[in-house]
C-alpha positions, -999 to +999 in steps of 0.1 A: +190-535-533+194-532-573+233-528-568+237-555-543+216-575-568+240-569-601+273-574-585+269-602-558+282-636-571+251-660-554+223-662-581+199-672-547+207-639-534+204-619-567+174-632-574+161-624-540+176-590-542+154-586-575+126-598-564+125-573-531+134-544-557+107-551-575+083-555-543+092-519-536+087-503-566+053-519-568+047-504-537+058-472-538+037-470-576+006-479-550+015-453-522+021-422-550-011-433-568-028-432-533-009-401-525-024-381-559-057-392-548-056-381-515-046-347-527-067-344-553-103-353-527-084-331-497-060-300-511-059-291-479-032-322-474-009-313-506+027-307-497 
C-alpha cells in the first residue's frame, strides 16, 4: 500500500492509499497491544 502510494501519479489514489496504510497500522498497534495483554492474563496462550 505505502509503495503503491509514493509512486502512483493520481493524488485520489495516493491519498487513499495513505489513508488505508495508516488504517492498518492503527490496527495492528490495537491487535499487538491486545495480543501482550492476552499473554500477559493467560501464559498459557504465549507463542
Amino acid at each position: 500500500m505505502k509503495t503503491f502510494a509514493l509512486e502512483t501519479e493520481d493524488q485520489q489514489a495516493k491519498t487513499d492509499f495513505q489513508n488505508i496504510a495508516k488504517n492498518l497500522d492503527d490496527a495492528l498497534q490495537t491487535l499487538q497491544g491486545r495480543q501482550q495483554y492476552i499473554e500477559e492474563q493467560e501464559p498459557t496462550y504465549k507463542q
